[in-house]
C-alpha positions as CSV (number, residue, x, y, z in Angstrom):
1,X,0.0,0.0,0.0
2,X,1.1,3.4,-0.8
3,X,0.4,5.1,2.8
4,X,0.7,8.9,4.2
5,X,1.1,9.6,7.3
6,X,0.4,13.3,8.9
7,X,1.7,14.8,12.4
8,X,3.7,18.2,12.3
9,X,5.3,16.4,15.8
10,X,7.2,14.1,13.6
11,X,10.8,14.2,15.2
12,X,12.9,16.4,13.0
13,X,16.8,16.1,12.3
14,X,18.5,15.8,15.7
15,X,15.6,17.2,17.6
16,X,15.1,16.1,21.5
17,X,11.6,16.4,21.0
18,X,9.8,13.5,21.2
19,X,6.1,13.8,21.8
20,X,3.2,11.2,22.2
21,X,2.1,11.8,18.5
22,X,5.3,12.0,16.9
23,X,7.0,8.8,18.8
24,X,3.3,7.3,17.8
25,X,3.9,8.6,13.9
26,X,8.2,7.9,13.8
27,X,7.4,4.0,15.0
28,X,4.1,3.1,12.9
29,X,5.5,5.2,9.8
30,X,8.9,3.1,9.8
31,X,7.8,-0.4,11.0
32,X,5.1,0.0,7.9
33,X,7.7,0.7,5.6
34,X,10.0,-2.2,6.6
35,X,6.5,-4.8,5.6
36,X,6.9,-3.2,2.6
37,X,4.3,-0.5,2.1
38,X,5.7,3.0,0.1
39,X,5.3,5.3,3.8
40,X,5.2,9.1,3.5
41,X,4.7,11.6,6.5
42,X,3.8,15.0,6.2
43,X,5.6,16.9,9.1
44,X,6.8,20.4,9.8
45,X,9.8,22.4,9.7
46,X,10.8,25.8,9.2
47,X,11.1,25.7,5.7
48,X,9.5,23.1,2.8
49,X,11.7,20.3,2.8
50,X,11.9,16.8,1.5
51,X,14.4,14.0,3.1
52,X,14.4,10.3,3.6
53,X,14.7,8.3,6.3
54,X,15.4,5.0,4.5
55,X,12.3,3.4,3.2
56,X,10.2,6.6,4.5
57,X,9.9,9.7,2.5
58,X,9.3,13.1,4.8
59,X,7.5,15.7,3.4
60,X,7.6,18.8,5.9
61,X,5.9,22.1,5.8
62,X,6.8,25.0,7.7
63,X,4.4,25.5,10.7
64,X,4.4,28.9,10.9
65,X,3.3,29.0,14.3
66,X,4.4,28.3,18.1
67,X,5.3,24.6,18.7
68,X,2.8,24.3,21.7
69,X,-0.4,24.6,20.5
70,X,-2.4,25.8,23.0
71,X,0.2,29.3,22.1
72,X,-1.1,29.3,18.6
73,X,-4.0,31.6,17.1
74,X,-6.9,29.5,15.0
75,X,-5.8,31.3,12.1
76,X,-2.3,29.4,12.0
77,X,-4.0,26.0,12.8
78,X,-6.3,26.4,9.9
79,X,-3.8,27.9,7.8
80,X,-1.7,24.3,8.6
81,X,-4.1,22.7,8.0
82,X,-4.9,24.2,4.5
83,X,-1.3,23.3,3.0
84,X,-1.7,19.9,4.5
85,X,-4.5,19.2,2.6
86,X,-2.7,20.5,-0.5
87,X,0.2,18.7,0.0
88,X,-1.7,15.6,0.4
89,X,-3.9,15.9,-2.9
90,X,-0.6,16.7,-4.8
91,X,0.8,13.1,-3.2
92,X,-2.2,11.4,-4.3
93,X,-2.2,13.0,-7.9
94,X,1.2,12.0,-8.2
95,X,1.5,8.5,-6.6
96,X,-1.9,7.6,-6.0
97,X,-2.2,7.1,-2.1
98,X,-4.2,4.0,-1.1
99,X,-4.7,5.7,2.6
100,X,-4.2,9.5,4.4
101,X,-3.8,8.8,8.1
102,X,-4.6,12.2,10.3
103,X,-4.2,12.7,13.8
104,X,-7.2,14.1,16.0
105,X,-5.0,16.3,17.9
106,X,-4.0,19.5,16.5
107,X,-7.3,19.4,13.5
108,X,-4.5,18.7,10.7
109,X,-6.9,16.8,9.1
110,X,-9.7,19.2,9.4
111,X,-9.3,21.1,6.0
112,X,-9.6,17.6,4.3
113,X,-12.2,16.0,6.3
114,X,-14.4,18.3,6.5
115,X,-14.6,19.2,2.9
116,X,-15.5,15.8,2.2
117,X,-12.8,14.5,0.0
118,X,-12.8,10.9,-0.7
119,X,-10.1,10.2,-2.1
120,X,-7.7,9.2,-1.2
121,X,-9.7,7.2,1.4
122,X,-8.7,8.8,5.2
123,X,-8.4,7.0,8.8
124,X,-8.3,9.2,12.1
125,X,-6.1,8.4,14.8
126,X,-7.3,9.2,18.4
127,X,-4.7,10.5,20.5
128,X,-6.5,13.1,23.0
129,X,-8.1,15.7,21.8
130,X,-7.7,19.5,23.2
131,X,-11.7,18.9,25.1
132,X,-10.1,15.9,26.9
133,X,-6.7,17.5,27.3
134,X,-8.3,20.7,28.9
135,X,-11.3,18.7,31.1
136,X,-8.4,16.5,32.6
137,X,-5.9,19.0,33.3
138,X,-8.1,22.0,35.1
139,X,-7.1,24.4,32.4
140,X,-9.3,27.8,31.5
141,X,-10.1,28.3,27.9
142,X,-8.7,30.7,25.8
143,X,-10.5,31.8,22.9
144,X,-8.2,30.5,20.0
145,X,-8.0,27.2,22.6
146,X,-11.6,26.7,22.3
147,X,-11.6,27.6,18.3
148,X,-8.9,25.0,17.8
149,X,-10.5,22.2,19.7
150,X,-14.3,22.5,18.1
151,X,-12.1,21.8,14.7
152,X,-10.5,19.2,16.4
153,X,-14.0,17.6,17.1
154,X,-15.6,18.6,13.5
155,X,-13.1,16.3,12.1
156,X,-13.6,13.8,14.6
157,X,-17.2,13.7,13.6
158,X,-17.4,14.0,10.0
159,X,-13.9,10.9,9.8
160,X,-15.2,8.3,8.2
161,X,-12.8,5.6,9.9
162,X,-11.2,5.4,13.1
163,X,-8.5,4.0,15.1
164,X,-7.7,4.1,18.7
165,X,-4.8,3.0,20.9
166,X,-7.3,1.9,23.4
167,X,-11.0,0.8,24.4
168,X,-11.1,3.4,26.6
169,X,-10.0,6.2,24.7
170,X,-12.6,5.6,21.8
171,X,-15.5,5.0,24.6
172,X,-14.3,8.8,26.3
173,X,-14.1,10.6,22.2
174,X,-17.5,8.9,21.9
175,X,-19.0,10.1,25.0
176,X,-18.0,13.9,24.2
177,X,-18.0,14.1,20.6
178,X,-20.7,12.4,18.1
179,X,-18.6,9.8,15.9
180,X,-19.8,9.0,12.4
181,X,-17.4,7.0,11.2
182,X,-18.2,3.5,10.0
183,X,-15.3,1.6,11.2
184,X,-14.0,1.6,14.2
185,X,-10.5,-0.1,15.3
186,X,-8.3,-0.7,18.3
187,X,-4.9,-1.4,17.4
188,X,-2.1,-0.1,19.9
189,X,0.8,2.0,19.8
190,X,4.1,0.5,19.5
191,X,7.5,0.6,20.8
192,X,10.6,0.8,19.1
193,X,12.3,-2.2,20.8
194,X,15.2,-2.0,18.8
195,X,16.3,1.6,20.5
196,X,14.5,0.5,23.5
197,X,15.8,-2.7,25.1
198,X,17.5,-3.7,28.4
199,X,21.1,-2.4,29.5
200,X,22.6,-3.5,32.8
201,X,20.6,-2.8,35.6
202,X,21.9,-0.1,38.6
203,X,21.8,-0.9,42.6
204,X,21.1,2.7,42.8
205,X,17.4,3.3,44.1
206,X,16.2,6.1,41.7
207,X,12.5,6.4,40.7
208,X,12.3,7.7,37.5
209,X,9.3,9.4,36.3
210,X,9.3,10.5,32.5
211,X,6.6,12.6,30.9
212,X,5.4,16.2,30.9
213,X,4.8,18.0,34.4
214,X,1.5,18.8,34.2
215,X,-1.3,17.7,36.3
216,X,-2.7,15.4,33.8
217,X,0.4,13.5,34.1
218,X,0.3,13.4,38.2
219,X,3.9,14.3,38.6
220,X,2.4,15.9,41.9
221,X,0.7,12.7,43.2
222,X,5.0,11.5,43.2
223,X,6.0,14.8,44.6
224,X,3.6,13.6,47.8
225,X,5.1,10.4,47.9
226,X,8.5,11.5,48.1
227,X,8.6,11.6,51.5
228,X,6.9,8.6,52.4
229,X,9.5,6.8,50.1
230,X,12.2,8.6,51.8
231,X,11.3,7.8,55.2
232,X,12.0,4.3,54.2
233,X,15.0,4.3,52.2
234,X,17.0,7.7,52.6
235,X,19.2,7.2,49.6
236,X,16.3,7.1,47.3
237,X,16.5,9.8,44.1
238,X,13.3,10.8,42.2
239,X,14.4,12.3,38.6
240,X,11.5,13.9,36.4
241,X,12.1,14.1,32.9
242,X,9.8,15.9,30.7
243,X,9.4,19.4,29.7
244,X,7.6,21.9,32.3
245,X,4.6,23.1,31.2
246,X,2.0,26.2,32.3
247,X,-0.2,24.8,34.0
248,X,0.0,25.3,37.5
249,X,-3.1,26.2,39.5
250,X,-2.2,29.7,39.0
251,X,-1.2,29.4,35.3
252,X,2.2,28.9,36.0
253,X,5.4,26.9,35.7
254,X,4.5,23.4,37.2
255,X,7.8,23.2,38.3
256,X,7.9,25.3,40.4
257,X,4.9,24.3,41.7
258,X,6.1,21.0,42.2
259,X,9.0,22.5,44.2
260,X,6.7,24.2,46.4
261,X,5.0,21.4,47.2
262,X,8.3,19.5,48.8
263,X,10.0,19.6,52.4
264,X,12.8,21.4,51.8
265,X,14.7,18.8,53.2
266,X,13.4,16.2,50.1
267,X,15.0,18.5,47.9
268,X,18.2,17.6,47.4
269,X,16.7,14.3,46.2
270,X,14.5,15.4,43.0
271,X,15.6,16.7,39.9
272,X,14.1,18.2,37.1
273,X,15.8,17.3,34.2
274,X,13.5,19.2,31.4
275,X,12.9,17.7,27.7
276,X,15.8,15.4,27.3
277,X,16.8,13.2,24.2
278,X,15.2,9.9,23.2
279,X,19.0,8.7,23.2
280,X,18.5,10.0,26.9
281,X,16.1,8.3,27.7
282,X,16.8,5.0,27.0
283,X,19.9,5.5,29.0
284,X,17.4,7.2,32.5
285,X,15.0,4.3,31.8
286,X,18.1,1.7,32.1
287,X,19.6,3.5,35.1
288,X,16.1,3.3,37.2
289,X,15.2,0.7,40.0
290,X,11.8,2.0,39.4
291,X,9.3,3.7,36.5
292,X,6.6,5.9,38.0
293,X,3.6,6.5,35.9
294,X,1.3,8.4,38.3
295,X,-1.2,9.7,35.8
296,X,-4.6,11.1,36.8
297,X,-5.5,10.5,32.4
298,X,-3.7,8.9,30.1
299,X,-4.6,7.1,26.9
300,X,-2.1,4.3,26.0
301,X,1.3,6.2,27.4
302,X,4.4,5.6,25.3
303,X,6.1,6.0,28.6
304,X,4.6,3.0,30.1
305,X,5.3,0.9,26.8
306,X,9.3,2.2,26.8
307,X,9.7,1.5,30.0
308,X,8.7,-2.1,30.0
309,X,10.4,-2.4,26.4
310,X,13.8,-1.7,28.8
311,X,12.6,-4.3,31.4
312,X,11.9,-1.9,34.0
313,X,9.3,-2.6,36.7
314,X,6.0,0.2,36.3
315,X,4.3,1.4,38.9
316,X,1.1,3.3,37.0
317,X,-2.2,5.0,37.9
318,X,-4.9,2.4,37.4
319,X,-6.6,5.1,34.9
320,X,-7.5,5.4,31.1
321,X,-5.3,3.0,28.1
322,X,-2.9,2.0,31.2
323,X,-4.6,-1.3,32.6
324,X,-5.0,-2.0,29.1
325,X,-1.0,-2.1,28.5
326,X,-0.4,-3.6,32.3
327,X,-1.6,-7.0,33.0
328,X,-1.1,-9.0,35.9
329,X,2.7,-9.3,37.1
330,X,3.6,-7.0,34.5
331,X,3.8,-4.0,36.8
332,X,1.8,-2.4,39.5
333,X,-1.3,-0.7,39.1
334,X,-2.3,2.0,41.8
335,X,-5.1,4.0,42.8
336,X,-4.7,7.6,40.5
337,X,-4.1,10.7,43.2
338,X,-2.9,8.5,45.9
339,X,0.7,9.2,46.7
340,X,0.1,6.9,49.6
341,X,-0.3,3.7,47.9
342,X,2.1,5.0,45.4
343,X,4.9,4.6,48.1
344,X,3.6,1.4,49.1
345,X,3.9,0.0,45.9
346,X,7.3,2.3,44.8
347,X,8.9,1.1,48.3
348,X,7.9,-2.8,47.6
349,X,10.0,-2.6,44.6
350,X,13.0,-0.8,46.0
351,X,12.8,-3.2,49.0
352,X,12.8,-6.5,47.0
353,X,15.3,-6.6,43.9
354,X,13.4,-10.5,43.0
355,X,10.2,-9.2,42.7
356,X,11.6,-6.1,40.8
357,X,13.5,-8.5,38.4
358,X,10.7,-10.8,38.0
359,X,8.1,-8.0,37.1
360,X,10.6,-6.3,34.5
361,X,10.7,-9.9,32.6
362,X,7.5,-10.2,31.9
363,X,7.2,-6.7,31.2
364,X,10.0,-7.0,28.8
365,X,8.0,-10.0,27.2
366,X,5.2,-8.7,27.0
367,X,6.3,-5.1,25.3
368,X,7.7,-8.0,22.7
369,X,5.4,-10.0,22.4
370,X,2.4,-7.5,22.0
371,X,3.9,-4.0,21.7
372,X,6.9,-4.1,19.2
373,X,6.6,-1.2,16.3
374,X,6.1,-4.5,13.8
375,X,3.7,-6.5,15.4
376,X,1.4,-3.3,15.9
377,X,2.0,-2.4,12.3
378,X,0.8,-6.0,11.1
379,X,-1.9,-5.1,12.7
380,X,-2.7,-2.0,11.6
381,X,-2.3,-2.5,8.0
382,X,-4.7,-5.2,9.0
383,X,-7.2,-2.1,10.0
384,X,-5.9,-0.4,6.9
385,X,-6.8,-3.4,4.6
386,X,-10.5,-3.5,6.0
387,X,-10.7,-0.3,5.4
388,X,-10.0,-0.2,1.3
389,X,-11.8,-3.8,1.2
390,X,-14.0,-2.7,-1.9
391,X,-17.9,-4.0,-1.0
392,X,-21.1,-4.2,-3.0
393,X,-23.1,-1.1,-3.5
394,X,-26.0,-2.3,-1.6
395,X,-24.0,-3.7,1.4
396,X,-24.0,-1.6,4.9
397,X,-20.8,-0.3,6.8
398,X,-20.1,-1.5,9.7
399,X,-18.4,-0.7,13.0
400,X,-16.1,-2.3,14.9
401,X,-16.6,-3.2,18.7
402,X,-13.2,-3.1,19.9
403,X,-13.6,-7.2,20.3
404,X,-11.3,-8.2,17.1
405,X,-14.5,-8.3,14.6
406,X,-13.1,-7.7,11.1
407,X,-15.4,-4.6,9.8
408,X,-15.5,-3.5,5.9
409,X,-16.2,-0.2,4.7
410,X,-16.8,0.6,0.8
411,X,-14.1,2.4,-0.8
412,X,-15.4,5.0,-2.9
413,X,-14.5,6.0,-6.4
414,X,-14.6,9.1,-6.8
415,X,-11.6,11.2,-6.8
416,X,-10.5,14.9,-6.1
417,X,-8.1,17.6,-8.2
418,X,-5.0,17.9,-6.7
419,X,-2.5,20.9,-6.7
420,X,1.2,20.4,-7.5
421,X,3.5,20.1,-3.9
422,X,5.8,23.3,-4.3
C-alpha cells in the first residue's frame, strides 16, 4: 500500500523532542515501511523540505506558528491545515495514495475531512483531543483554545474511519463528541524495541518518572510520595524528565509548583531534568530501579510501553489506556491521586530486587510480544486493509466493537483535483 502519514510532531533532524504523537507517527511510519508499504509523512519544519529516512519519505511544511499549540491563534491552525491538505492531494495526484492517516490532535486533518474528499480514502487516529486535554488538566479556555479544539471535534465527527490505541479512549471521544465513522478499530501503539531494550541494571534506588509535568500526568501525586518513600529508604532519588509546562493552578510553571510542594529537606533528592533526548532516555530508563507512571488521564502512554520495552518494573495509575497495556505481574497498578499507595507500591519494589526483576521480565516479554513497532503495524495495516476492502453497493458499513470483529467499509470511487507540492 502506498500510505501517508500526517503529524507536524514528527521528530525532526537531531531534535530532543519526542512527543506522544510524533513517537506514535516515527514507529508506525517506519515499521510500515520495513513490511513493505511505500510510507510518506507530512511533518513540519521551518522551511518546505523533503528527506528520507530509509524506506520513509518526509514531506515537511513550515508551521508557521508556536510549537505548543495551545500558544497558537486558529488562524495558524487552519492555515496548517490548509497546506496539508494541499500537499496531500498533490501526493495522491502523483503517486496515488491507497490511505491518508490524520491525527485528532492538533485538527491537521480538518481542512480535508471536513470538505469531504474521498479520495484518497482517510483514517483518524485518536490521541486526545484538546476537550479531553483541557477537562483532565483544570485548564481555563482561551478563545483560539476553544476555536482550535471545536475543529479538532468537526473532524472527529465528520472521519469516516477510526482508530484508537485503546477501548477506553474511543468510549471517552464517543461520550463527548458524536462519531460517524463507520469503522472503528483498536490497534495499539508501539514501541521501538530496537532503541529500547534492556542495559545492565543499577543498585542505585532512583525512581524515574518520564513525561510532561502537568497535572494530567500526576507528577504531583509522586511529589507527595516523596517523603513517604524517603522515610524508608533515605538514599532514594526521584528524577523527572519531561518538559515543564504552564499549567500550574495559577497558570504557572508546574515546576515550580512541584517544588513548592516538597519539604525542603526532600529537595536535594529530586531533579528536574526538562525535555531530554530519546538517546537520553533509553539511557534514564536503564539506570532506574523503578518507573513511576502516576497519571490522573492517560490514553495508552508511550512511557509505560518504553519503560517495560527496557525491562523496567511500572508502577502506574490504574486510569485510562494504562490497565490496558499492564496485566497481571507486568507492573503495579495504583489507585490515580494516591501518593500513599504509590509509596507502598514504589517502596515494595525498592525493597525487594526478585520481585523487581521478576516484574521487569514479563514486562520486557510482554512489550515484545504485543507491543513491538512491527507486530502493531501488522496489525494495523490489518485495520488499513479492511478499510480499502471494496464491498457491494448495496452492502451496509459496519463498525467495529473493539472485540477483534473484522469490519468492511466501501471504498469510494470518486476522486479529487489535486495541486502540485511546491
Amino acid at each position: 500500500m502506498k500510505i501517508c502519514l500526517v503529524s507536524h510532531e514528527y521528530p525532526r533532524p537531531a531534535s530532543a523532542s519526542w512527543g506522544g504523537v510524533g513517537a506514535y507517527t516515527y514507529n508506525m511510519a517506519h515499521a510500515l515501511a520495513s513490511l513493505g508499504h511505500t510510507v510518506f509523512v507530512i511533518a513540519s519544519d521551518e522551511r518546505d523540505s523533503r528527506r528520507t529516512e530509509g524506506a520513509v519519505t518526509v514531506i515537511s511544511l513550515p508551521l508557521n506558528a508556536p510549537k505548543i499549540i495551545t500558544q497558537r491563534s486558529a488562524a495558524q491552525v487552519l492555515d496548517y491545515g490548509d497546506r496539508v491538505n494541499k500537499c496531500v492531494n498533490s501526493i495522491h495526484s502523483d503517486l496515488g495514495l491507497d490511505l491518508v492517516e490524520f491525527p485528532d490532535f492538533g485538527a491537521e486533518g480538518y481542512s480535508f475531512i471536513v470538505s469531504g474528499q474521498t479520495e484518497p480514502p482517510h483514517v483518524l487516529r485518536l490521541h486526545t483531543c484538546l476537550e479531553l486535554v483541557f477537562r483532565n488538566d483544570n485548564r481555563r479556555w482561551t478563545p483560539d483554545a476553544r476555536q482550535i479544539a471545536q475543529m479538532e471535534t468537526a473532524a472527529i465527527s465528520a472521519a469516516r474511519h477510526i482508530t484508537s490505541p485503546s477501548a477506553f479512549l474511543l468510549t471517552l471521544t464517543s461520550e463527548t463528541t458524536p462519531l460517524g465513522a463507520s469503522t472503528r478499530r483498536i490497534v495499539p501503539n508501539g514501541v521501538d524495541a530496537r532503541v529500547f531494550t534492556p542495559a545492565n541494571a543499577t543498585d542505585a534506588r532512583t525512581v524515574l518518572c518520564p513525561g510532561r509535568l502537568q497535572r494530567l500526568k500526576g507528577s504531583h501525586v509522586l511529589i507527595q510520595a516523596v517523603p513517604r518513600i524517603l522515610k524508608k529508604f533515605p538514599d532514594a532519588q526521584f528524577i523527572f524528565a519531561g518538559r515543564d509546562t504552564l499549567s500550574a493552578p495559577d497558570g504557572r510553571s508546574f515546576q515550580a509548583y512541584l517544588t513548592s510542594l516538597l519539604d525542603p529537606k526532600a529537595r536535594p533528592a529530586v531533579k528536574f531534568l526538562g525535555e531530554v533526548s530519546r538517546q537520553e532516555m533509553v539511557r534514564l530508563y536503564s539506570a532506574a530501579a523503578v518507573v513511576a507512571v502516576p497519571s490522573l488521564y492517560d490514553n495508552f502512554p508511550n512511557t509505560v510501553l518504553e519503560a517495560m520495552a527496557c525491562a523496567r518494573p511500572v508502577v502506574a495509575a490504574n486510569v485510562g489506556g494504562i490497565p490496558e497495556i499492564i496485566r497481571d505481574g507486568e507492573g503495579i497498578l495504583v489507585p490515580p491521586d494516591n501518593p500513599e499507595r504509590l509509596a507502598l507500591a514504589v517502596n515494595r519494589l525498592l525493597a525487594d530486587r526478585t520481585l523487581s526483576g521478576e516484574i521487569g521480565r514479563a514486562a520486557l516479554e510482554a512489550a515484545r510480544a504485543r507491543f513491538a513497532a512491527p507486530i502493531v503495524a501488522d496489525e494495523m495495516t490489518a485495520a488499513y486493509q479492511a478499510i480499502l476492502t471494496p464491498r457491494g453497493s448495496d452492502a451496509k458499513e459496519e463498525q467495529s466493537d473493539g472485540t477483534g470483529s473484522d469490519p468492511r467499509c466501501t471504498r469510494p470511487d470518486t476522486g479529487v483535483k489535486s495541486c502540485a507540492l511546491q
